[in-house]
PDB file of N, CA, C and O in Angstrom, chain B, residues numbered from 101:
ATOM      1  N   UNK B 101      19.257 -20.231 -29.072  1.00  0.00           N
ATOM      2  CA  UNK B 101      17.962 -19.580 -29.179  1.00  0.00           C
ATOM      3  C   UNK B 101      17.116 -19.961 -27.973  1.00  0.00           C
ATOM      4  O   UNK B 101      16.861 -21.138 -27.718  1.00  0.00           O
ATOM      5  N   UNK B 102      16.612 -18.758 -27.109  1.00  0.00           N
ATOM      6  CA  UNK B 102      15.537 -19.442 -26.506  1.00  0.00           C
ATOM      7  C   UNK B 102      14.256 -19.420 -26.230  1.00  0.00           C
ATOM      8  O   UNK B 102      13.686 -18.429 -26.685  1.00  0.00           O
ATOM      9  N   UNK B 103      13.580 -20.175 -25.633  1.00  0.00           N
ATOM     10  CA  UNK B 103      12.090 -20.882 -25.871  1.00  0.00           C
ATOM     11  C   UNK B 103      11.954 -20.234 -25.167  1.00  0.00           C
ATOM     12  O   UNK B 103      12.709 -19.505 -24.523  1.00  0.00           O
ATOM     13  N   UNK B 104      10.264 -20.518 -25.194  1.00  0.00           N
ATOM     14  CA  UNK B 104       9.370 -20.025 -24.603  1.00  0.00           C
ATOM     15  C   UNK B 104       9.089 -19.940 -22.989  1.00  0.00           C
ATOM     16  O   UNK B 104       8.608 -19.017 -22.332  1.00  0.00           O
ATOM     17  N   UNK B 105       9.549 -21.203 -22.594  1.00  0.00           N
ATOM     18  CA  UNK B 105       9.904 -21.158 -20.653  1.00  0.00           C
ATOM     19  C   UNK B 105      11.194 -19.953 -20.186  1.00  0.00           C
ATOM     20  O   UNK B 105      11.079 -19.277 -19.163  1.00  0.00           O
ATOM     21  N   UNK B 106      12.663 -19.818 -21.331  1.00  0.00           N
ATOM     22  CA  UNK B 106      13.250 -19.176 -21.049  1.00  0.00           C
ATOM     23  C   UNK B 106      12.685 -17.297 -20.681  1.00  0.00           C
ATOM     24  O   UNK B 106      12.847 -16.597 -19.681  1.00  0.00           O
ATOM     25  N   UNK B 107      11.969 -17.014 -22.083  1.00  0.00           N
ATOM     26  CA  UNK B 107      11.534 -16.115 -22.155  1.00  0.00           C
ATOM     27  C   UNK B 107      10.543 -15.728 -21.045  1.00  0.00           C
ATOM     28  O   UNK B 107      10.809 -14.747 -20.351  1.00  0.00           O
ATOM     29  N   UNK B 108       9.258 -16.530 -20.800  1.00  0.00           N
ATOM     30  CA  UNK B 108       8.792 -16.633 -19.865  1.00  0.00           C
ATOM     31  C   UNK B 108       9.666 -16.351 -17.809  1.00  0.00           C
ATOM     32  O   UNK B 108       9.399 -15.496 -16.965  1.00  0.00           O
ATOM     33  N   UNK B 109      10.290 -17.076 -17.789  1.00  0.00           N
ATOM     34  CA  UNK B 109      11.236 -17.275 -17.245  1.00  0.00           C
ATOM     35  C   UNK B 109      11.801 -15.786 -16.560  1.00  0.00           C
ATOM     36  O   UNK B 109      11.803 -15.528 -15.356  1.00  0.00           O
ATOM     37  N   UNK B 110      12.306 -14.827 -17.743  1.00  0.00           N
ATOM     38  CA  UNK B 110      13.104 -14.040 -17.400  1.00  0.00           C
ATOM     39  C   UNK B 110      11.766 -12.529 -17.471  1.00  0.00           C
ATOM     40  O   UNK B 110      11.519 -11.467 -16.900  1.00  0.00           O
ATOM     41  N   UNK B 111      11.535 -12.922 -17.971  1.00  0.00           N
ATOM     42  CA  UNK B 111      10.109 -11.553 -17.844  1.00  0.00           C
ATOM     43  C   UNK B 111       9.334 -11.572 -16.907  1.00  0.00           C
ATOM     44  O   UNK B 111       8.547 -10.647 -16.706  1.00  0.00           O
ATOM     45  N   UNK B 112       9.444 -13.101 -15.824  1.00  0.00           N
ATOM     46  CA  UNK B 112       8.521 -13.641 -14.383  1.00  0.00           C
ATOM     47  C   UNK B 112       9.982 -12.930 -13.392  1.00  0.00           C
ATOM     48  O   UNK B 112       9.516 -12.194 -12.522  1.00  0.00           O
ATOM     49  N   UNK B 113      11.361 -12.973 -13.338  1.00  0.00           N
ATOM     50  CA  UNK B 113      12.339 -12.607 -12.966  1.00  0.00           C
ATOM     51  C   UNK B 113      12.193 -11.228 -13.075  1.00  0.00           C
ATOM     52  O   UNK B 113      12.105 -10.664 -11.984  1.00  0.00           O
ATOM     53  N   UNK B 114      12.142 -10.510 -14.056  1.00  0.00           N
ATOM     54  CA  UNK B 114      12.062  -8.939 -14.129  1.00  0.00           C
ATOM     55  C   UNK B 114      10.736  -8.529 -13.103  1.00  0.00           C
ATOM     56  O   UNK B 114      10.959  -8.282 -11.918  1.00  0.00           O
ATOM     57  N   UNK B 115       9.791  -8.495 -13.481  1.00  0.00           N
ATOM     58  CA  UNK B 115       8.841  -8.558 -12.655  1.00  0.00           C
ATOM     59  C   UNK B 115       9.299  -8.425 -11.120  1.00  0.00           C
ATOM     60  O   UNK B 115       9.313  -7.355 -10.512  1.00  0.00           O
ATOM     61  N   UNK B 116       9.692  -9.740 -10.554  1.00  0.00           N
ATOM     62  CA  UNK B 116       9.986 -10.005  -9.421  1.00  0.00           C
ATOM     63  C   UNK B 116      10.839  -8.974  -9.166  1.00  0.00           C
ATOM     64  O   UNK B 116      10.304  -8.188  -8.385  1.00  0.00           O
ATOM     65  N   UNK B 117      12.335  -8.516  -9.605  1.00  0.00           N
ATOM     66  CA  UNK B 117      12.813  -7.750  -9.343  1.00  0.00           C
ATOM     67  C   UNK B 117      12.063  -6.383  -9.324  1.00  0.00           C
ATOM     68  O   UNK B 117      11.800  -5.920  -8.215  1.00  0.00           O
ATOM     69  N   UNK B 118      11.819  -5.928 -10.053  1.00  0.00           N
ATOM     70  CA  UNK B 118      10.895  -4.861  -9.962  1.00  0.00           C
ATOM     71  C   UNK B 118      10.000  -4.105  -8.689  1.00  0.00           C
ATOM     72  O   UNK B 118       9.944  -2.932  -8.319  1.00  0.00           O
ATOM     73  N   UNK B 119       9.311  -5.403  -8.197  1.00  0.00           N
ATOM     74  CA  UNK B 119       8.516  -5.737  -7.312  1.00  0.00           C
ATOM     75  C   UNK B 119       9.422  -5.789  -5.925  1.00  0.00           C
ATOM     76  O   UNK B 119       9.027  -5.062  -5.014  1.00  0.00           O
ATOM     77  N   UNK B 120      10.116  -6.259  -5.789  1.00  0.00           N
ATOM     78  CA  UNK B 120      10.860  -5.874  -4.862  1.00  0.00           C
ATOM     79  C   UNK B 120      11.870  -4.628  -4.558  1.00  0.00           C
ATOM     80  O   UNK B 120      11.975  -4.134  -3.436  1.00  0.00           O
ATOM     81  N   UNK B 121      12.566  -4.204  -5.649  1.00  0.00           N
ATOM     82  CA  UNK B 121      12.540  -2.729  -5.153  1.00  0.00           C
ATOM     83  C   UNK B 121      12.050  -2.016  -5.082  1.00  0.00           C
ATOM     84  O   UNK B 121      12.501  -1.058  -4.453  1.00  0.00           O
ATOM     85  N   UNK B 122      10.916  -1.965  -5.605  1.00  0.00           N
ATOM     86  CA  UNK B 122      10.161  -0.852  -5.435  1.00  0.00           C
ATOM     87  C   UNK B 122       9.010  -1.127  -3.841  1.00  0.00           C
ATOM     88  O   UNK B 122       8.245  -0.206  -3.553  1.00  0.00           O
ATOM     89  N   UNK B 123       9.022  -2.444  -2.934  1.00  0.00           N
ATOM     90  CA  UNK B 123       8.964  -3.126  -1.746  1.00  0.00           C
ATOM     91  C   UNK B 123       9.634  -1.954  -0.839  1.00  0.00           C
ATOM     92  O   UNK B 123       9.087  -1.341   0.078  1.00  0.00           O
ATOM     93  N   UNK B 124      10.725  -1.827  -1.244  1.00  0.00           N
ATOM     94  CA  UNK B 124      12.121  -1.292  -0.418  1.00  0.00           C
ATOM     95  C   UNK B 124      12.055  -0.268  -0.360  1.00  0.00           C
ATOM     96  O   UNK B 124      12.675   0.254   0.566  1.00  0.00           O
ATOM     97  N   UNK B 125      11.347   0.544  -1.215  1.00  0.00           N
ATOM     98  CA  UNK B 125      10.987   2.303  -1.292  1.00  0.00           C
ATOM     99  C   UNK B 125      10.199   2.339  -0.378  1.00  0.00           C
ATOM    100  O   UNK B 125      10.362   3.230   0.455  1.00  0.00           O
ATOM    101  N   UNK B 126       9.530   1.772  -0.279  1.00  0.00           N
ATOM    102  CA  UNK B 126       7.832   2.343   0.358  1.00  0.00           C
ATOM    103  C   UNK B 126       8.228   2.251   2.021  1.00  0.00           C
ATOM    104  O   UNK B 126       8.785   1.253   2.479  1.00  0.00           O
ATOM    105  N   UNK B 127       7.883   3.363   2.809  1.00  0.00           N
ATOM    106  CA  UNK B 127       7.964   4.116   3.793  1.00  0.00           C
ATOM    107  C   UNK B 127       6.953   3.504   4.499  1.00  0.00           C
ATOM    108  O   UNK B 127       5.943   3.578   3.798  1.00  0.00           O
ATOM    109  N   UNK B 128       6.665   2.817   5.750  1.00  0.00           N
ATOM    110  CA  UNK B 128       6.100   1.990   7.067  1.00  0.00           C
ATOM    111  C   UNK B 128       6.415   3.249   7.920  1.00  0.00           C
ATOM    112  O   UNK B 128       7.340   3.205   8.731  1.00  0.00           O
ATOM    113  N   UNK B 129       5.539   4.559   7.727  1.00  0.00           N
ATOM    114  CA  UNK B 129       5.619   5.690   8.428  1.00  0.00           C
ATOM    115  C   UNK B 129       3.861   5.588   9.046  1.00  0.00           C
ATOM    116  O   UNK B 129       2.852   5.686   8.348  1.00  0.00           O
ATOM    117  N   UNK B 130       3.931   5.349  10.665  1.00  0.00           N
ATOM    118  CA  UNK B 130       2.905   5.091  10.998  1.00  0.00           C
ATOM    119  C   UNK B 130       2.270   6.499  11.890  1.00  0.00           C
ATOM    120  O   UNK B 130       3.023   6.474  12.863  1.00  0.00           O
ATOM    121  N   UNK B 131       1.468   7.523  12.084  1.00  0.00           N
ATOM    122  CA  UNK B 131       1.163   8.632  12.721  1.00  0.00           C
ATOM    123  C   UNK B 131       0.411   7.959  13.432  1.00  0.00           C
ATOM    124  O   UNK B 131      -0.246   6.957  13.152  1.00  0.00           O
ATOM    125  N   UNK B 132       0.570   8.870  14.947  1.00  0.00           N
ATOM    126  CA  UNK B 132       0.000   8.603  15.868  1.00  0.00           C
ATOM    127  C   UNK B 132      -1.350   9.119  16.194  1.00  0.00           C
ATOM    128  O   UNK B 132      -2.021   8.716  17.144  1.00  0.00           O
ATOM    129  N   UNK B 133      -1.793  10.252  15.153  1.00  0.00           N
ATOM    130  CA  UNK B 133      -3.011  11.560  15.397  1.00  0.00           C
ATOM    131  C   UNK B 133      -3.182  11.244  13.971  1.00  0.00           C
ATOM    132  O   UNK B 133      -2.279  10.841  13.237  1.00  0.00           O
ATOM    133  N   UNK B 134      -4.486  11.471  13.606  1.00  0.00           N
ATOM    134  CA  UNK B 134      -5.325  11.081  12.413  1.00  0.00           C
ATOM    135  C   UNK B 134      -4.725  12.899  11.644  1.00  0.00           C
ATOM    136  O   UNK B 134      -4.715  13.997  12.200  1.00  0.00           O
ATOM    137  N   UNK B 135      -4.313  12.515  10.247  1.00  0.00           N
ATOM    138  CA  UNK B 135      -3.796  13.277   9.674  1.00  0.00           C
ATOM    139  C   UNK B 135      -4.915  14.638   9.366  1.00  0.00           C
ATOM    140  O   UNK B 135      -4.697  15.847   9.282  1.00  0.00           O
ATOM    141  N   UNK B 136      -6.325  13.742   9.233  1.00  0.00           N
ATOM    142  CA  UNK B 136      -7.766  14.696   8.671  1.00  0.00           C
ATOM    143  C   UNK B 136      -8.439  15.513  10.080  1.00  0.00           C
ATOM    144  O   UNK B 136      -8.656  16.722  10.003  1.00  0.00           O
ATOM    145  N   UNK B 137      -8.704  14.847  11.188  1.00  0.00           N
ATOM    146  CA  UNK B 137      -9.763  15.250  12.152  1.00  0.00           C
ATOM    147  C   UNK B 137      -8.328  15.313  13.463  1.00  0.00           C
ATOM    148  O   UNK B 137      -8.195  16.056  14.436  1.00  0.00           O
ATOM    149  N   UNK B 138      -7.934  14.814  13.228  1.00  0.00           N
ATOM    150  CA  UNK B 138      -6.755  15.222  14.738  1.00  0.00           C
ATOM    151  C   UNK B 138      -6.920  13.587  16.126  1.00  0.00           C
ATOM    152  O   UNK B 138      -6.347  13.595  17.216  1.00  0.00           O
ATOM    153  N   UNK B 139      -7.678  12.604  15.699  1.00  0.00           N
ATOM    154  CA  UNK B 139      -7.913  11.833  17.010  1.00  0.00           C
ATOM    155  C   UNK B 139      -6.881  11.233  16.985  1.00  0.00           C
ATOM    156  O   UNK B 139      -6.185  11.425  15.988  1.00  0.00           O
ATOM    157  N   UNK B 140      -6.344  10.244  18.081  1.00  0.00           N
ATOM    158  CA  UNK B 140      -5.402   9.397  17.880  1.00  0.00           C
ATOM    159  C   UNK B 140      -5.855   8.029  17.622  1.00  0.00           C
ATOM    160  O   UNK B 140      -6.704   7.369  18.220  1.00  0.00           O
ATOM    161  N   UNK B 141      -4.882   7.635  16.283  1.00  0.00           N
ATOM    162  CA  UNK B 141      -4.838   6.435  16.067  1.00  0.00           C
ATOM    163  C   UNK B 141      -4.826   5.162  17.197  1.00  0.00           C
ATOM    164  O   UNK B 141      -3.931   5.228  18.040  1.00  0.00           O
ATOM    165  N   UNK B 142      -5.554   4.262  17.254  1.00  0.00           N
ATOM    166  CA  UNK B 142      -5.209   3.115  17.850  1.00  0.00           C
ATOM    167  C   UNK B 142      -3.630   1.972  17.774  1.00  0.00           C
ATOM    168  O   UNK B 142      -3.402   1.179  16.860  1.00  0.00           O
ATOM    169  N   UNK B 143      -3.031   2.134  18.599  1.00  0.00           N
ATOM    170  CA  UNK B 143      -1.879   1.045  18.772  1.00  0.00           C
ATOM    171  C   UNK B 143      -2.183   0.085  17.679  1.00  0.00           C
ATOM    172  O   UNK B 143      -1.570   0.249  16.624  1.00  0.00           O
ATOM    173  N   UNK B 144      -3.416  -1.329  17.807  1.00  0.00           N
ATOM    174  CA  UNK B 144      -3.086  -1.598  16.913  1.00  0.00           C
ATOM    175  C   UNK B 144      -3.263  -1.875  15.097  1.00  0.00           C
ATOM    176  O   UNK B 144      -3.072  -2.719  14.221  1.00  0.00           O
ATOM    177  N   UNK B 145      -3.856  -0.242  15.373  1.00  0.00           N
ATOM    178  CA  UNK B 145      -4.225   0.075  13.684  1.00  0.00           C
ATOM    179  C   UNK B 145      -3.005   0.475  12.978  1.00  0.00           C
ATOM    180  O   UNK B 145      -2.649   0.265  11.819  1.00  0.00           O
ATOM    181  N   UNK B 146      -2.352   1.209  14.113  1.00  0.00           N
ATOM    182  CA  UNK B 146      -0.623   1.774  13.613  1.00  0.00           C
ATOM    183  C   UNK B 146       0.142   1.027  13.486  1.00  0.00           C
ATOM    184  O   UNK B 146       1.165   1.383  12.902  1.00  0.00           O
ATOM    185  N   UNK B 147       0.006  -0.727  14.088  1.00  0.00           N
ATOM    186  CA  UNK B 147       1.047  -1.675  13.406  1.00  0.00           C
ATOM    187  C   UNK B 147       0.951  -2.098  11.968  1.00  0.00           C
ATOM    188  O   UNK B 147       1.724  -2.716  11.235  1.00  0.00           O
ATOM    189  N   UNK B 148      -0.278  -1.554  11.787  1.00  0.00           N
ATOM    190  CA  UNK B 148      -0.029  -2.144  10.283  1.00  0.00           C
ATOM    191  C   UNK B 148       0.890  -1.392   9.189  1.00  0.00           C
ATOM    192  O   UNK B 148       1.003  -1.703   8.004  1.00  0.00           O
ATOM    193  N   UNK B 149       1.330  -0.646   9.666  1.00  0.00           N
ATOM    194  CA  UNK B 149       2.050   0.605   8.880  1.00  0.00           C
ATOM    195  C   UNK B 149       1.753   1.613   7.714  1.00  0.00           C
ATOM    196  O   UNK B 149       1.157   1.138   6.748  1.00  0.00           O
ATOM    197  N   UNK B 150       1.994   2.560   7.688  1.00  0.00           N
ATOM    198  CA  UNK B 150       2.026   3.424   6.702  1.00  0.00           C
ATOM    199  C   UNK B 150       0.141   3.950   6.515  1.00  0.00           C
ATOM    200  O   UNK B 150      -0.495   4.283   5.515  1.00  0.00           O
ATOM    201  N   UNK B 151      -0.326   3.793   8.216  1.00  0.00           N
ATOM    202  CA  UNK B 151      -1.610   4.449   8.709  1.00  0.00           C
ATOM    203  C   UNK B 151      -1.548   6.331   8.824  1.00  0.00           C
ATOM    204  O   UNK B 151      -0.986   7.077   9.626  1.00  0.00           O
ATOM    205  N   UNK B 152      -1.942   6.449   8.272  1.00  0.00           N
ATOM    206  CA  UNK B 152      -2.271   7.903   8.326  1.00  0.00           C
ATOM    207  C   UNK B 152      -3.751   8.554   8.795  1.00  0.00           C
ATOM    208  O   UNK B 152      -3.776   9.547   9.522  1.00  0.00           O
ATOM    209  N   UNK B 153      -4.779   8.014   8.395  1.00  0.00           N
ATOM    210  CA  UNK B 153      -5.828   8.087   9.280  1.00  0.00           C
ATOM    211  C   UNK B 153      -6.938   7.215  10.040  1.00  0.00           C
ATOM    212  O   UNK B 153      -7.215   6.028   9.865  1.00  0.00           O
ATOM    213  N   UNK B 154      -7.432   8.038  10.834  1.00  0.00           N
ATOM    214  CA  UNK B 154      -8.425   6.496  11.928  1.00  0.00           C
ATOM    215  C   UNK B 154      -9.329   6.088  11.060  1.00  0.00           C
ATOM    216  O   UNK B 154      -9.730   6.655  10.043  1.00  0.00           O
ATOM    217  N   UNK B 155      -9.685   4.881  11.603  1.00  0.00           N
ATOM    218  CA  UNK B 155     -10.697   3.773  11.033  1.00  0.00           C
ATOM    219  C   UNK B 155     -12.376   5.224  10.357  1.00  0.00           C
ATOM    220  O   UNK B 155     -12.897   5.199   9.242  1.00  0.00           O
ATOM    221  N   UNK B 156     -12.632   5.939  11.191  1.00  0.00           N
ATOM    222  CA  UNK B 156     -13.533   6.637  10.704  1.00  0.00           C
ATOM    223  C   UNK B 156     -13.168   7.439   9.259  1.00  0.00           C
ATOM    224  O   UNK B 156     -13.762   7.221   8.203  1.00  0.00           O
ATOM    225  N   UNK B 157     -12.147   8.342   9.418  1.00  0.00           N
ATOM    226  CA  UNK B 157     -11.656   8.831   8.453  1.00  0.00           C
ATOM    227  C   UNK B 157     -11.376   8.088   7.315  1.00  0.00           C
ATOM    228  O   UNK B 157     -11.817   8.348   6.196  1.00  0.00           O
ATOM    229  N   UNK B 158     -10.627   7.145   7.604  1.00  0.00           N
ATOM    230  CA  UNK B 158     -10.424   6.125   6.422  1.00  0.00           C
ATOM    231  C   UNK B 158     -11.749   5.527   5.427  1.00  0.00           C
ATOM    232  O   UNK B 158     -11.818   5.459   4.200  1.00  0.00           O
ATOM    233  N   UNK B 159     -12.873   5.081   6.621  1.00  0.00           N
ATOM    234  CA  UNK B 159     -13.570   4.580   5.869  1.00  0.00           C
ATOM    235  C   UNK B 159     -14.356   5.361   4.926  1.00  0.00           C
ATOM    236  O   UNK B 159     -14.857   4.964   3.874  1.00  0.00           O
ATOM    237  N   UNK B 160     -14.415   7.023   5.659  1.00  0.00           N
ATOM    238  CA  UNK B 160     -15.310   7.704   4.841  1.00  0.00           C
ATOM    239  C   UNK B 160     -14.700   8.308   3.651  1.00  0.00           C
ATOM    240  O   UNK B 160     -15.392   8.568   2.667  1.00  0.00           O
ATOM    241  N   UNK B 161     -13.197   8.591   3.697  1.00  0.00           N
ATOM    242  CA  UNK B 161     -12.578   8.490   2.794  1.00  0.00           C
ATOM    243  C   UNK B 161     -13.057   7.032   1.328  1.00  0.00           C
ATOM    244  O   UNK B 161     -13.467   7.305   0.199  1.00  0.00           O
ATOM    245  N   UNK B 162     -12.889   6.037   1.717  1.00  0.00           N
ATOM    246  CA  UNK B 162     -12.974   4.888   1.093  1.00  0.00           C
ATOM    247  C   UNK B 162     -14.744   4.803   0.187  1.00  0.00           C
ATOM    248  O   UNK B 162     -15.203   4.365  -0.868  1.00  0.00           O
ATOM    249  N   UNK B 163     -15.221   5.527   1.412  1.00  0.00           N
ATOM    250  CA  UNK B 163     -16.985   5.300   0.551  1.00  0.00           C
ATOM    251  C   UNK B 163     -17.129   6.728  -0.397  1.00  0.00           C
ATOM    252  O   UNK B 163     -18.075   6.730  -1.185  1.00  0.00           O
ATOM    253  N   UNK B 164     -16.404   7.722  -0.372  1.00  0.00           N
ATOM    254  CA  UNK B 164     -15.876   8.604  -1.283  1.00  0.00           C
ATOM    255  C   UNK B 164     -15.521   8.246  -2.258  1.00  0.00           C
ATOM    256  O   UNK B 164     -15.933   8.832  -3.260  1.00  0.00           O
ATOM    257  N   UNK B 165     -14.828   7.403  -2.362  1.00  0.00           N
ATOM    258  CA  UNK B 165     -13.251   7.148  -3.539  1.00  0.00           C
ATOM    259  C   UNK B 165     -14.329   5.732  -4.902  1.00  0.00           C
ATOM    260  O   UNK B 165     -14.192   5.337  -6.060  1.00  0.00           O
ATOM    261  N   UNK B 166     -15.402   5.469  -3.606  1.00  0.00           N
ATOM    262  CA  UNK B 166     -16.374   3.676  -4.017  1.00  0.00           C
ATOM    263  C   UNK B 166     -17.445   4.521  -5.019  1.00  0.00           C
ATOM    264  O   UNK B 166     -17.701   4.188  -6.176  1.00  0.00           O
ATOM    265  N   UNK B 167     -18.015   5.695  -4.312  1.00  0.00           N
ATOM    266  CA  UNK B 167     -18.783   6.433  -4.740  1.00  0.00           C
ATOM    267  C   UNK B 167     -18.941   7.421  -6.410  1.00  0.00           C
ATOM    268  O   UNK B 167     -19.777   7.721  -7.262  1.00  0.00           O
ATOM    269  N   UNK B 168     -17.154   7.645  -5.988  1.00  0.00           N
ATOM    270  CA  UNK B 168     -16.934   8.508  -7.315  1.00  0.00           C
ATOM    271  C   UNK B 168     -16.186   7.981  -8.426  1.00  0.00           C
ATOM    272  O   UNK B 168     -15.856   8.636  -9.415  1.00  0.00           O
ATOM    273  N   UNK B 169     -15.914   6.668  -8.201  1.00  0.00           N
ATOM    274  CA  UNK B 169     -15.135   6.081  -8.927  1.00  0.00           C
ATOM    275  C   UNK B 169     -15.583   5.720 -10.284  1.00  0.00           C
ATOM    276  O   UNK B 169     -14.832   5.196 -11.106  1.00  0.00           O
ATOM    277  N   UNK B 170     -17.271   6.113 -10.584  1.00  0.00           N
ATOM    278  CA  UNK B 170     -17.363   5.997 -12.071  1.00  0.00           C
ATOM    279  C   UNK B 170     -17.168   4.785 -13.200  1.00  0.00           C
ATOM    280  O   UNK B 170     -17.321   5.025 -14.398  1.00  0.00           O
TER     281      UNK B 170
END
């Protein structure tokens, strides 16, 4: 029978697994031209990966999303 660390244990393990494949899906697809207004991204805003639009776009996006979020 097992306790409570086991149980613990293997549901902290699932998790983890989980968490890592689904790590392995996700696409580090970086654009070079802002997907919304057309400018080009900065070198090193695009290392961070999976950038799709410039710092402007993004943010006004973001005070959108802060705004309506209810």
């Amino acid at each position: 029978m097992a306790d409570f660390a086991d149980v613990a244990a293997d549901i902290a393990q699932t998790d983890l697994d989980h968490a890592l494949h689904n790590a392995k899906r996700v696409e580090f697809t970086s654009y070079f031209d802002c997907e919304e207004c057309g400018t080009e991204i900065p070198e090193q805003r695009r290392r961070l990966g999976s950038v799709t639009l410039c710092i402007g776009c993004q943010s006004a996006l973001e005070a959108k999303q802060k705004h309506f979020r209810g």
